[in-house]
N, C-alpha and C positions, 0 to 999 in steps of 0.2 A: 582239081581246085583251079579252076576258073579267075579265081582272084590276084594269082600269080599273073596270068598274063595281062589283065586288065592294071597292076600295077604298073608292070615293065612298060605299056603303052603312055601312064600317066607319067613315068621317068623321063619317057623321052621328051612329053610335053613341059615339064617343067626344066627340062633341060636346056631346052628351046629359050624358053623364058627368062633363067638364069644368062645364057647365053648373049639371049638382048639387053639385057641390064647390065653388062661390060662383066660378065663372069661372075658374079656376086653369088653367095653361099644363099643356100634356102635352108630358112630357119623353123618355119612354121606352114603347114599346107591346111587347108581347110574345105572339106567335100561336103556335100549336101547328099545325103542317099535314098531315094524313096525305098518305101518298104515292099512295091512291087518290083523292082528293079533284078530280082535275084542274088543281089552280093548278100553276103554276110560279112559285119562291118568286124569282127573281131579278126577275120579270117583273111581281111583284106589287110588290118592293120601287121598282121604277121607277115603278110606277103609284103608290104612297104618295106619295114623292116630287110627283107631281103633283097628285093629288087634293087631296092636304091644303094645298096652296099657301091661304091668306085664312082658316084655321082653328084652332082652339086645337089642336094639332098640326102646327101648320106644322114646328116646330123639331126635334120629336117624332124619338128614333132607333125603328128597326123592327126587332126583333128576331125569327127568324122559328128556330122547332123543330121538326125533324121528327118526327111519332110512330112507334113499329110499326105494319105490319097485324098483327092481332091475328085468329086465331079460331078459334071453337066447334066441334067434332066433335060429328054429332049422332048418331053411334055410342056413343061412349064418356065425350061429356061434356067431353072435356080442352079446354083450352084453351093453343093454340100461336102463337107469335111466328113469322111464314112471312114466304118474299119474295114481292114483286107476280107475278111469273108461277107459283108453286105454291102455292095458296090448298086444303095438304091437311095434315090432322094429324098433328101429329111424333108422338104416341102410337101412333095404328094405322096412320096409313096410308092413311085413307079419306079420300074425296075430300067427300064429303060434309058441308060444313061452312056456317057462318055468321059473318058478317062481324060483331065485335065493336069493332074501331078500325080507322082505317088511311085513312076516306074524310072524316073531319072537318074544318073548322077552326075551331078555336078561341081564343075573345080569352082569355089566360090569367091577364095582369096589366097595367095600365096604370098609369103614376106620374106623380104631381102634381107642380105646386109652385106656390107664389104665383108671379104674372107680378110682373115686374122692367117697373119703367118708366122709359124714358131721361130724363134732367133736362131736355129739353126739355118733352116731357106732361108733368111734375110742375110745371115751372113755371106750365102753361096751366090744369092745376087746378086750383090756388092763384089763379089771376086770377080766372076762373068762381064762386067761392067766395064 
């Protein structure tokens, strides 16, 4: 399962990102996945679920989008919205194309928020102080 470590790399990215926004919790993540890409989205969401267990996304929901394949006819130029097994131009006809979208994934949007801390840590703050 392949999706485990494609998440643990997506943890450290948003980790990063949490990190630049002064530490703030991540609440909500949102990917874009084509459907040549090889993930399977259900399989990745269970690995999120894992991965991000000890991270500013632990809490985090995973919001997961499919794109189109997407592509170029290098006859006529057009560009066609096709399914995974006919990767041929809705304009002519030809087979002879390029893959435009369809094999990506992408982090689309990630949202913050200040971390909430339970009144026991606030207390032990305040002692610290």
């Amino acid at each position: 399962m392949h999706e485990l470590a494609i998440c643990q790399a997506l943890i450290e990215q948003l980790d990063a990102i949490a990190v630049k926004h002064a530490g703030k919790q991540i609440v909500e993540v949102n990917l874009k996945v084509g459907p040549l890409s090889g993930v399977v989205s259900n399989l990745l969401k269970d690995a999120f679920s894992i991965a991000s267990q000890g991270s500013y996304a632990a809490k985090a929901k995973l919001n997961i989008s499919k794109s189109d394949i997407v592509v170029r006819c290098k006859q006529c130029r057009c560009e066609s919205v096709v399914s995974i097994n006919k990767l041929v131009c809705n304009q002519c006809g030809d087979w002879q194309t390029e893959l435009i979208s369809g094999d990506e994934m992408l982090l689309e949007r990630v949202e913050l928020q200040e971390i909430e801390l339970e009144k026991n840590d606030l207390q032990n703050i305040c002692r610290n102080v």
